[in-house]
C-alpha positions as CSV (number, residue, x, y, z in Angstrom):
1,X,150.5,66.6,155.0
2,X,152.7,64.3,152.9
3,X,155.9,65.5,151.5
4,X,157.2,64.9,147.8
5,X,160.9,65.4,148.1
6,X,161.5,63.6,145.2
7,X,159.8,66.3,143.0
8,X,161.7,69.2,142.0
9,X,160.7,72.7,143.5
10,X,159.6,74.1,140.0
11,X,157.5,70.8,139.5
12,X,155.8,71.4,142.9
13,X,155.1,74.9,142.6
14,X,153.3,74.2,139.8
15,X,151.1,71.7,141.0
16,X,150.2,73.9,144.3
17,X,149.2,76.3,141.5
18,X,147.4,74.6,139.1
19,X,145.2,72.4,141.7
20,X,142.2,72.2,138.2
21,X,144.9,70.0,137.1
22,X,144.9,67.1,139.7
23,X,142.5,66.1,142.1
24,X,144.7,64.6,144.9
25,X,145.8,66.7,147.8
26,X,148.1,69.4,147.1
27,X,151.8,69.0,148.8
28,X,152.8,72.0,151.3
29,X,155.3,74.8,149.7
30,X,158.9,74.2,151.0
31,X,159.5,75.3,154.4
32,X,155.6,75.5,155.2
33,X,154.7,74.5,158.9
34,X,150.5,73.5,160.0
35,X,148.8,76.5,161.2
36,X,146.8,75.0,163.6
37,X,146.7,70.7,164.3
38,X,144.9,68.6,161.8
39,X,141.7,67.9,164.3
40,X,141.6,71.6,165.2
41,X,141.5,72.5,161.3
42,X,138.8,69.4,160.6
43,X,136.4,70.9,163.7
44,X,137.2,74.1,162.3
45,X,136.2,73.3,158.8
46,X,132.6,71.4,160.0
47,X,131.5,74.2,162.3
48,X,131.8,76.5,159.6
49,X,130.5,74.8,157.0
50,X,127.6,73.3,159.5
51,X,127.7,77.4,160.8
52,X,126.5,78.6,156.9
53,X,124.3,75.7,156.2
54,X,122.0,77.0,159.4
55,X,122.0,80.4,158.2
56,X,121.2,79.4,154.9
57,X,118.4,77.3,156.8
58,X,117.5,80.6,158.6
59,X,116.7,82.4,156.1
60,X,114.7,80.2,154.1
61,X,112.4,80.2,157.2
62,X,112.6,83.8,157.6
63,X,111.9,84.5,154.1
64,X,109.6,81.9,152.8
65,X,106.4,83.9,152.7
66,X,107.6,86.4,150.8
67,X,105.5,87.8,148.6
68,X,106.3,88.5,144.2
69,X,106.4,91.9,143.8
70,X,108.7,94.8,142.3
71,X,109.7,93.8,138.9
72,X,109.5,90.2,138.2
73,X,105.5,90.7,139.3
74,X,105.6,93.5,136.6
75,X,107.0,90.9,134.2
76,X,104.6,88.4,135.2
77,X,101.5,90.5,134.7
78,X,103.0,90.9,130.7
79,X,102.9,86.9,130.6
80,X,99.1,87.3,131.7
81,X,98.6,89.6,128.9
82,X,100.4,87.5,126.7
83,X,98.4,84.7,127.9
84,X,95.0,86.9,127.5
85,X,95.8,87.7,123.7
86,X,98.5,90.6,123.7
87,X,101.6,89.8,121.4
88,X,104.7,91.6,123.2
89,X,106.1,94.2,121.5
90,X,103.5,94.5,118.5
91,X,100.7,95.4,121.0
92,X,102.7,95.2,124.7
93,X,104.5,98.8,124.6
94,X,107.5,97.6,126.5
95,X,111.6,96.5,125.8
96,X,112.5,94.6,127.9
97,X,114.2,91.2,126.3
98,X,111.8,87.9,125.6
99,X,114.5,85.9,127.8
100,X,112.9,87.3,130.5
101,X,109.3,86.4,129.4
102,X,109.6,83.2,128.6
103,X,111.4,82.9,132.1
104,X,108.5,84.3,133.9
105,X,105.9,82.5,131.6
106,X,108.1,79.1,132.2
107,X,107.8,79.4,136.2
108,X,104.3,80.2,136.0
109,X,103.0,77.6,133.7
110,X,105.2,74.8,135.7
111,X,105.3,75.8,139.7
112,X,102.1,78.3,139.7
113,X,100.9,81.7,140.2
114,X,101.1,81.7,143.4
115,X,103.6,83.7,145.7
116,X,105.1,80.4,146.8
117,X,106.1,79.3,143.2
118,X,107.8,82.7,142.9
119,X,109.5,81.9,146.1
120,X,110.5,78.6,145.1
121,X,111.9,79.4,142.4
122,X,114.1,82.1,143.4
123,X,115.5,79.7,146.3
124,X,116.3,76.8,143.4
125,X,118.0,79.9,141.8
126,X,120.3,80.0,144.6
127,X,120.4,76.5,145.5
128,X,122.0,76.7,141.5
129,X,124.3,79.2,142.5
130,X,125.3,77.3,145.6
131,X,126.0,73.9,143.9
132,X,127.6,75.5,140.7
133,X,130.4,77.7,143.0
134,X,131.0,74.6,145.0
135,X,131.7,72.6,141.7
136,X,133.8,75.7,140.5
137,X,135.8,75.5,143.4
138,X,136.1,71.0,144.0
139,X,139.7,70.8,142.5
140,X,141.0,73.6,145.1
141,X,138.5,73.3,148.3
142,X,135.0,72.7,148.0
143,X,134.8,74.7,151.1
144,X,135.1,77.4,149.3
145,X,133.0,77.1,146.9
146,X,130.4,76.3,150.0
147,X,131.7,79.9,151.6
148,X,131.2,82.2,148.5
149,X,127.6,80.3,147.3
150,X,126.4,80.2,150.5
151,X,127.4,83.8,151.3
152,X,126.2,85.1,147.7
153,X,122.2,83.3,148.3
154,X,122.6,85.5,151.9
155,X,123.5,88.6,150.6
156,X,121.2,88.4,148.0
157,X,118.5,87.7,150.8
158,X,119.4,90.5,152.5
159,X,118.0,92.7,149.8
160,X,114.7,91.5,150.2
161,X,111.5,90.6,148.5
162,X,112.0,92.9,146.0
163,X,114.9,91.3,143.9
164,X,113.6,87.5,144.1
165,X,114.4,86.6,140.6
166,X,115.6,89.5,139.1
167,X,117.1,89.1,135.7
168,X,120.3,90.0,137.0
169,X,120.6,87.2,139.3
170,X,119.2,85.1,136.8
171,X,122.0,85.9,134.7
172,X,124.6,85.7,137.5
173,X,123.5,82.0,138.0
174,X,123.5,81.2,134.5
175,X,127.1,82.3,134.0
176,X,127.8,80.1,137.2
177,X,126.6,77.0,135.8
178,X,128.6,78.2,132.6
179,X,132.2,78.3,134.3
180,X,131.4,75.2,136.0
181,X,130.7,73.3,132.5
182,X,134.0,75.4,131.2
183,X,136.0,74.3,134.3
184,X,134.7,70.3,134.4
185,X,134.7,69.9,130.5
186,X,138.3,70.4,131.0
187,X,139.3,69.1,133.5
188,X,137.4,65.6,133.1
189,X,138.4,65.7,129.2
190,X,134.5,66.1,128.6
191,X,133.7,68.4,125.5
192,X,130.4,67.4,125.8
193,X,129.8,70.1,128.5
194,X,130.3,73.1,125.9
195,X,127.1,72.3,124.9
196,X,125.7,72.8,128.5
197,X,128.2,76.0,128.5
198,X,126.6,77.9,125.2
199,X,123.3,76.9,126.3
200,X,123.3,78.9,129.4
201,X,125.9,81.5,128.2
202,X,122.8,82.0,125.4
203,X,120.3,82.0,127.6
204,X,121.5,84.3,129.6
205,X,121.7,86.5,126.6
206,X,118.4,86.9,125.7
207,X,117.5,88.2,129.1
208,X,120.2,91.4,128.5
209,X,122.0,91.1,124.9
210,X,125.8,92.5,126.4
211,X,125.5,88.7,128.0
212,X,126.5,87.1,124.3
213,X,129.5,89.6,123.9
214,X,130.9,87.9,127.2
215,X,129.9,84.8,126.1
216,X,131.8,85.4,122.9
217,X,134.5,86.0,125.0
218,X,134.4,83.5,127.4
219,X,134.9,80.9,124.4
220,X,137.9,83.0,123.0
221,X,139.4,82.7,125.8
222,X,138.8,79.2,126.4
223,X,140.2,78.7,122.3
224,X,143.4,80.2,123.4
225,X,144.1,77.8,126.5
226,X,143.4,75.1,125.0
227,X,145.9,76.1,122.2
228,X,148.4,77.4,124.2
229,X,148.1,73.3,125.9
230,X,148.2,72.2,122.6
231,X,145.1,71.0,122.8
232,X,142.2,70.7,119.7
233,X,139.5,73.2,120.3
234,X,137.7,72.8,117.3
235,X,134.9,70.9,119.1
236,X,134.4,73.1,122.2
237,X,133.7,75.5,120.0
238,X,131.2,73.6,117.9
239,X,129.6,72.6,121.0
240,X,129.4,75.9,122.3
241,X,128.3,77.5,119.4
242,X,125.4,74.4,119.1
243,X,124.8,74.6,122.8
244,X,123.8,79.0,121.7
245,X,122.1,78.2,119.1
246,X,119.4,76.8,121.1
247,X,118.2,79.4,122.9
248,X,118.7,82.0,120.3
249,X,116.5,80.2,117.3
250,X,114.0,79.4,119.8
251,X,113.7,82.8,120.6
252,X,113.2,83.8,117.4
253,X,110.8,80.9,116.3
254,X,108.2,81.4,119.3
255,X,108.2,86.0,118.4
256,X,107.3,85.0,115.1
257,X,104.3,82.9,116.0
258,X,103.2,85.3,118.5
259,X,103.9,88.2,115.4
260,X,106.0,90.2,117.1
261,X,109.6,89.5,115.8
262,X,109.4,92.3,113.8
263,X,107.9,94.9,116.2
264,X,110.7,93.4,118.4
265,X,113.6,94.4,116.2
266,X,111.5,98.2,116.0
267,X,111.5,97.9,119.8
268,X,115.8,97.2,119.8
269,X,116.4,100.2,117.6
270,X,113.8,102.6,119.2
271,X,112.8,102.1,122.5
272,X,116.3,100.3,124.1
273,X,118.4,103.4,123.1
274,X,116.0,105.8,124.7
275,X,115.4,103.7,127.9
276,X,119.1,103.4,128.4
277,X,119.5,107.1,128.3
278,X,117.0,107.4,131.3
279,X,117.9,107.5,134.9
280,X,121.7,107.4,134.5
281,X,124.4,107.5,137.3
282,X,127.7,109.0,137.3
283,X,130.6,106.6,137.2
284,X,131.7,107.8,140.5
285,X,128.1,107.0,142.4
286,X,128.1,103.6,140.1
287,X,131.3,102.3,141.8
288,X,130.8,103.7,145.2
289,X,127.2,101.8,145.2
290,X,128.6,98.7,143.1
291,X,129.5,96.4,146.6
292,X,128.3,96.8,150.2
293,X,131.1,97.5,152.7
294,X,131.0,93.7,153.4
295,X,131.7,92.3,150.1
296,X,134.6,95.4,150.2
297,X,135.8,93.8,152.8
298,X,135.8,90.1,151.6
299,X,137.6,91.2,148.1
300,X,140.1,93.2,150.1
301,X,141.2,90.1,152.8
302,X,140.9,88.0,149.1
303,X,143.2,89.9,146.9
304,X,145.8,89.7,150.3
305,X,145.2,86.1,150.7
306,X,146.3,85.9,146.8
307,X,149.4,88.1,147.2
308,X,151.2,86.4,150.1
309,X,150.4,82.9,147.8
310,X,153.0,84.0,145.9
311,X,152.3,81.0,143.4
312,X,150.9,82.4,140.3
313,X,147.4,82.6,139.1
314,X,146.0,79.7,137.1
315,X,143.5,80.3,134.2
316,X,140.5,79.1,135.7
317,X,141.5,82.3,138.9
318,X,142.0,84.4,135.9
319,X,138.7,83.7,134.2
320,X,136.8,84.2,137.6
321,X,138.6,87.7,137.5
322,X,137.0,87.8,134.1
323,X,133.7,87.2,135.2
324,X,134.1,90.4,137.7
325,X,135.5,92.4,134.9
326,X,132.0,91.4,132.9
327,X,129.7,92.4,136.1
328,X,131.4,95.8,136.7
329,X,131.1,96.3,132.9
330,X,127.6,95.2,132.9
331,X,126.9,97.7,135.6
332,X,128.8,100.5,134.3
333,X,127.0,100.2,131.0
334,X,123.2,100.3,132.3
335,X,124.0,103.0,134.6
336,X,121.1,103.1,136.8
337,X,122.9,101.7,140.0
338,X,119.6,99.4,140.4
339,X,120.4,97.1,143.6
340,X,120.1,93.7,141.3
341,X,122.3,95.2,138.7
342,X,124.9,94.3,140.8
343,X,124.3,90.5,141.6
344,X,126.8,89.9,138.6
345,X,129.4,91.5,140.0
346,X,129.0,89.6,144.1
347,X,128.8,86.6,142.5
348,X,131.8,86.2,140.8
349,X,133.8,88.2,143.4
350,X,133.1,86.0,146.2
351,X,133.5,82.9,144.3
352,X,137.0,84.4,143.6
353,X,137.6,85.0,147.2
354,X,136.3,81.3,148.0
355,X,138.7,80.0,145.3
356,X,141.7,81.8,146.7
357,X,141.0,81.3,150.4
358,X,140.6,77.8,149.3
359,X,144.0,77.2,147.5
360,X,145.8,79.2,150.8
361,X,144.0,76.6,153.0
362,X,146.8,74.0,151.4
363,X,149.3,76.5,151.5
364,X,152.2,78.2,154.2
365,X,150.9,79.1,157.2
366,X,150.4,83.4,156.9
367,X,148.3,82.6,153.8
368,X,146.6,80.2,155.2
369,X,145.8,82.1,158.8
370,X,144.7,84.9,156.4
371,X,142.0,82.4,154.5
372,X,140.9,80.8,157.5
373,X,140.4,84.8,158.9
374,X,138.5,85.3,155.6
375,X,136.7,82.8,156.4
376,X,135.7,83.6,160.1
377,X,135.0,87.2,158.6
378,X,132.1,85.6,156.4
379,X,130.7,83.3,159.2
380,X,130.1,87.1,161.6
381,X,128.4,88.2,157.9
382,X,126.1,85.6,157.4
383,X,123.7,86.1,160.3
384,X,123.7,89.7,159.6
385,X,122.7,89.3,156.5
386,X,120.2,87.1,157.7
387,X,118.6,89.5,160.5
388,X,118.5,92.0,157.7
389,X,116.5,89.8,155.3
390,X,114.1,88.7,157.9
391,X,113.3,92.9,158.7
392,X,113.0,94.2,155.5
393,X,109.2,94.1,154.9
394,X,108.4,95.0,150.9
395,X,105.4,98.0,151.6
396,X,102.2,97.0,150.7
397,X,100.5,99.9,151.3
398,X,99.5,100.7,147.8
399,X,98.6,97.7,146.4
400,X,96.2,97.4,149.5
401,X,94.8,101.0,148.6
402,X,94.4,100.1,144.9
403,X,93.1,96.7,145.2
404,X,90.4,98.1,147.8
405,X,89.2,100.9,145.1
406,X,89.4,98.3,142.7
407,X,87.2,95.9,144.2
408,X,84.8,99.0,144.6
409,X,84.9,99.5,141.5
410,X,84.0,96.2,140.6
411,X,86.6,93.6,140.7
412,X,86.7,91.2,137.9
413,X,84.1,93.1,136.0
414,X,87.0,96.0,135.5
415,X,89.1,93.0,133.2
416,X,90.1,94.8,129.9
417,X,88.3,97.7,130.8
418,X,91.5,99.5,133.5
419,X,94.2,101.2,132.9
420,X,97.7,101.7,134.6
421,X,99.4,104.7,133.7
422,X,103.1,104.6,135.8
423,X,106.3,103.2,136.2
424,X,106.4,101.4,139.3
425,X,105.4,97.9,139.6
426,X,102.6,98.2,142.2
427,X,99.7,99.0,139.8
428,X,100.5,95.9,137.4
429,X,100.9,93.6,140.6
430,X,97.7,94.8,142.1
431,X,96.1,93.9,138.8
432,X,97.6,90.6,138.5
433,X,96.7,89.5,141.8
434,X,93.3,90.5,141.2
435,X,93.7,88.4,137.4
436,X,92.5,92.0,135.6
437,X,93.6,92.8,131.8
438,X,94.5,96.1,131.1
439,X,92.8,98.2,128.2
440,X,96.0,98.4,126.1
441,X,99.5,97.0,126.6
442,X,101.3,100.3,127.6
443,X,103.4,99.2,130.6
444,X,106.0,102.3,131.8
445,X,104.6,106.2,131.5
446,X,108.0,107.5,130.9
447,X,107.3,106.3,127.1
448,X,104.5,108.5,127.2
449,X,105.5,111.7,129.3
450,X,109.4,112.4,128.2
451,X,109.7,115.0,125.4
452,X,108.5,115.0,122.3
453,X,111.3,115.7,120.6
454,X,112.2,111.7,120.5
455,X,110.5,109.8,118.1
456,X,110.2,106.7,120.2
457,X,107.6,109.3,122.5
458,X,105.7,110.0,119.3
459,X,105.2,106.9,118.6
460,X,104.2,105.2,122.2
461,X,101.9,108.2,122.2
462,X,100.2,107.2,118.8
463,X,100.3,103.7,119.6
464,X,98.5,104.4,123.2
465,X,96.3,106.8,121.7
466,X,94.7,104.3,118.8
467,X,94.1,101.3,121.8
468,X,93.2,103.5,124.8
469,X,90.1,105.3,121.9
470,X,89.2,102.4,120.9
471,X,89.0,100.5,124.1
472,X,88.4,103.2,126.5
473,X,89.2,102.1,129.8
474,X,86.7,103.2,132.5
475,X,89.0,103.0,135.2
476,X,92.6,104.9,134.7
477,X,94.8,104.6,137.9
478,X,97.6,107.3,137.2
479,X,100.9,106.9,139.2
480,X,102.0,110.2,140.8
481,X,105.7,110.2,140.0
482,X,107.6,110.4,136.6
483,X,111.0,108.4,136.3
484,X,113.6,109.2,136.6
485,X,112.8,112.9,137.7
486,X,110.8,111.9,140.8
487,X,108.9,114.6,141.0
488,X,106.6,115.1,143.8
489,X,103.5,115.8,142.0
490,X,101.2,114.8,138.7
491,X,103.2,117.9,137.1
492,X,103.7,114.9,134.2
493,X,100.5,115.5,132.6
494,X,101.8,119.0,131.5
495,X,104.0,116.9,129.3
496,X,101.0,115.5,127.5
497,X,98.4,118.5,127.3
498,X,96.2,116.6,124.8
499,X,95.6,113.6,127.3
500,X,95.7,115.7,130.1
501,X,92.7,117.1,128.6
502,X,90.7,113.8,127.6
503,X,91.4,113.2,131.2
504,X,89.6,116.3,132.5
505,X,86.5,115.9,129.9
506,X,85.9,112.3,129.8
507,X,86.9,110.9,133.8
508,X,86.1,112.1,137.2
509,X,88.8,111.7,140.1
510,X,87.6,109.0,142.0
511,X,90.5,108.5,144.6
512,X,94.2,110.1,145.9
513,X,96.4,108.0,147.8
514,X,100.3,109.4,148.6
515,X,102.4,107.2,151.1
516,X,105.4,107.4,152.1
517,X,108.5,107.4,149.8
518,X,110.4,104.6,148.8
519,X,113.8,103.3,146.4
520,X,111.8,104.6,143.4
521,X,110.5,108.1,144.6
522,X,107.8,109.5,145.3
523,X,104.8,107.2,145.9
524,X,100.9,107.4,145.4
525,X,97.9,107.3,142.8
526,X,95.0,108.6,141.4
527,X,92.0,106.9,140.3
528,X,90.4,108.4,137.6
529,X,86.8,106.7,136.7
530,X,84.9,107.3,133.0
531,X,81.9,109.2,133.8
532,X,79.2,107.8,132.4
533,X,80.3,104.4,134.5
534,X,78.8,106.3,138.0
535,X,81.0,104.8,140.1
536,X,80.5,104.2,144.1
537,X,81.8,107.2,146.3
538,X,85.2,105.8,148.0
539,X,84.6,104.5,152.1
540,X,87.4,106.9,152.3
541,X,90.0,110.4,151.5
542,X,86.5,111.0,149.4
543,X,86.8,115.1,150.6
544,X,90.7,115.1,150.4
545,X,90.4,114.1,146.8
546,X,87.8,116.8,146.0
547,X,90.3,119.1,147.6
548,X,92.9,117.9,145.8
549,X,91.4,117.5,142.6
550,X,89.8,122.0,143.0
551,X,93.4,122.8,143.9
552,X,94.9,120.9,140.8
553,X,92.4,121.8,137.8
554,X,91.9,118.3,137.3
């Protein structure tokens, strides 16, 4: 590497330090000696990046006929309704955040319904990811940028079908293309890229609010440097704040056509609060489940690779530390240890790692042999995160149950006249795939069976009452566990006498199906048909339902 003698030490420190401000190769620290030969460290670096582009290839193969299910399929089935006539919030009974929504009803109305579209669009997701690390990271290494996006679309693989485009990860790479516009609007001089910054910043705040509070911050932060460089900061933040606006006003503008952006406010006072009580993890099992060993591992060889540097952090490594501060605190605060809810936090820990290992790699040689060990450390990962993504198999089990008592039942005559009553996502996916509108817009039974001492309870159960009477469903399909209790049983009627009752008098059991447990509990269903509808006997479990239904008084 070429020498700079003329510099002064102080002047070259700083430069090895602050690689955001110069895009030329780095000169070695003072007494610093090659690790390994320059055409042993070029083969080095093409195998390994050639090594994680083939795993990355692997596991699209592996993966792409994955199917939507699991939560964004739940989210997806309210667009249907929305797109059948239901306003969300005013007639949906449901809180989660119109981000997500419009997200869902974007993907569907562009790509398709289809479990491909799904798939493709959680794979452009990480493709996002991948390209926005690998910008984060140019001015240092884009290698390791490469590493950490490359090792964050595996490890989100790994988790399986499940979490394809989970609003977590969503978020995650929407705060990814965010520090890339913060880091390039800098250091190209282009303010420009603020806009681009609040957008997504925004965006990503109307899928979980806590999202504008760091965005908030992010921009205070980014106020102070520019003062502290003596720099004018007046139109970032103008920018920014134009680039928020955006999303936010938009937001606002499409609830009030649909008639809802007041029953969404009611929703963020009442039904938020109470969901956010349910379900909650100790601080102790948060943090023990917040990384896999792996990513443990990769943060711990980081953080030594960043001591023996020596050299100071820069801003842009302290705002990446930033960004894992956010995802722990955005994990910590909804406190139900949810395997997506954690995407925030890998992200911005491995693109940390990647940035470190990648100002080492210019560095003296024991931070440097520790990066390029980092480095090796993520290539054995990969693959295993891989095999694991290509042997997790999402259980299908009930929605191939329901949909064949459905069809029985029959099929697309059963549109506005069904009913889901639970809290897992298999019902509401089994009745989108079969394109079936519910009878009212209740989507979770944990609004309905918790106590009734909360008024958000009272009024789920008044508003579920008035549209379930005057649209009486003839099919109900009752899911047998209540979250977050789990319990092994349909003991969650108790909590409800009153409809336990119209149950008994107006609908005859029809079906049981229990299968084996999975993340959420306990799983299984009833199917509960109106009696004057005479339904079909089942081809099957027709006497272990009879049984079932003597032994339970229902």
């Amino acid at each position: 590497m070429e020498s700079h003698p003329a510099l002064p030490v102080k002047e070259r420190m700083q430069m090895s330090s602050d690689p955001s401000q110069t895009s030329a190769r780095l000169p070695e620290q003072p007494g610093s000696h090659p690790a390994l030969s320059a055409p042993v460290t070029r083969w080095l670096r093409i195998a390994l990046a050639a090594w994680l582009f083939a795993c990355l290839a692997a596991l699209v193969h592996a993966t792409l006929h994955w199917r939507m299910v699991n939560d964004p399929s739940q989210i997806s089935y309210i667009c249907f309704l929305i797109d059948h006539g239901m306003a969300p919030y005013r007639t949906i009974i449901e809180m989660n955040m119109p981000g997500i929504y419009f997200t869902n009803w974007t993907v569907t109305h562009l790509l398709g319904s289809s479990d491909l579209a799904w798939r493709a669009f959680d794979l452009s997701l990480s493709a996002v990811a991948l390209g926005a690390m690998i910008v984060i990271a140019r001015t240092y290494d884009w290698l390791g940028g490469l590493f950490a996006g490359a090792l964050f679309v595996l490890f989100h693989g790994r988790d399986g079908a499940g979490q394809q485009g989970q609003r977590d990860l969503i978020i995650s790479v929407l705060f990814l293309v965010a520090y890339a516009c913060i880091f390039e609007a800098l250091r190209r001089n282009k303010p420009s890229l603020f806009f681009l910054f609040g957008l997504c910043a925004a965006t990503a705040g109307t899928i979980k609010p806590p999202a504008l509070v760091f965005a908030a911050l992010l921009l205070g932060v980014v106020c102070l440097h520019l003062r502290h460089e003596r720099k004018p900061f007046a139109r970032p933040v103008l920018l920014s704040a134009a680039g928020m606006l955006l999303p936010l006003a938009t937001t606002a503008v499409l609830l009030a056509r649909l008639g809802s952006l007041a029953a969404f406010w009611h929703t963020v006072r009442t039904m938020l609060p109470y969901y956010a009580t349910l379900g909650r993890e100790s601080v102790h099992s948060l943090l023990a489940s917040s990384v896999t060993s792996s990513i443990s591992t990769l943060f711990a060889l980081g953080l030594l690779v960043a001591v023996l540097q020596r050299n100071g952090w820069n801003w842009e490594r302290k705002l990446l530390l930033l960004g894992v501060a956010f995802g722990y605190a955005s994990y910590l605060a909804q406190g139900k240890g949810f395997t997506y809810h954690r995407y925030p936090i890998v992200a911005f820990l491995l693109i940390w790692v990647g940035v470190e290992c990648a100002t080492a790699l210019r560095g003296s040689v024991l931070p440097r042999a520790l990066a390029y060990t980092t480095l090796l450390y993520g290539a054995v990962v990969a693959p295993m995160y891989v095999a694991r993504a290509s042997r997790v198999v999402w259980d299908e089990a009930f929605n191939q149950a329901l949909q064949h008592d459905l069809v029985a039942l029959g099929g697309s005559s059963l549109s506005g006249s069904v009913q889901c009553i639970s809290m897992a996502a298999d019902c509401d996916t089994t009745l989108l795939r079969l394109h079936l509108v519910q009878a009212t817009g209740l989507m979770y039974d944990y609004f309905l069976f918790g106590s009734d001492s909360y008024q958000v309870i009272r009024e789920s159960r008044q508003r579920f009452r008035a549209q379930f009477q005057q649209n009486p469903p003839r099919v109900v399909v009752l899911g047998r566990y209540l979250y977050p209790e789990k319990t092994d049983d349909y003991s969650k009627l108790q909590r409800w006498p009153e409809f336990a009752r119209y149950l008994n008098a107006h609908y005859t059991l029809y079906d049981d199906r229990h299968f084996a447990p999975a993340e959420c509990g306990f799983r299984g269903f009833r199917v509960y048909v109106l009696r004057s509808s005479k339904p079909p006997a089942p081809a099957a479990f027709a006497s272990d339902a009879a049984m079932r239904a003597q032994s339970t008084g229902f």
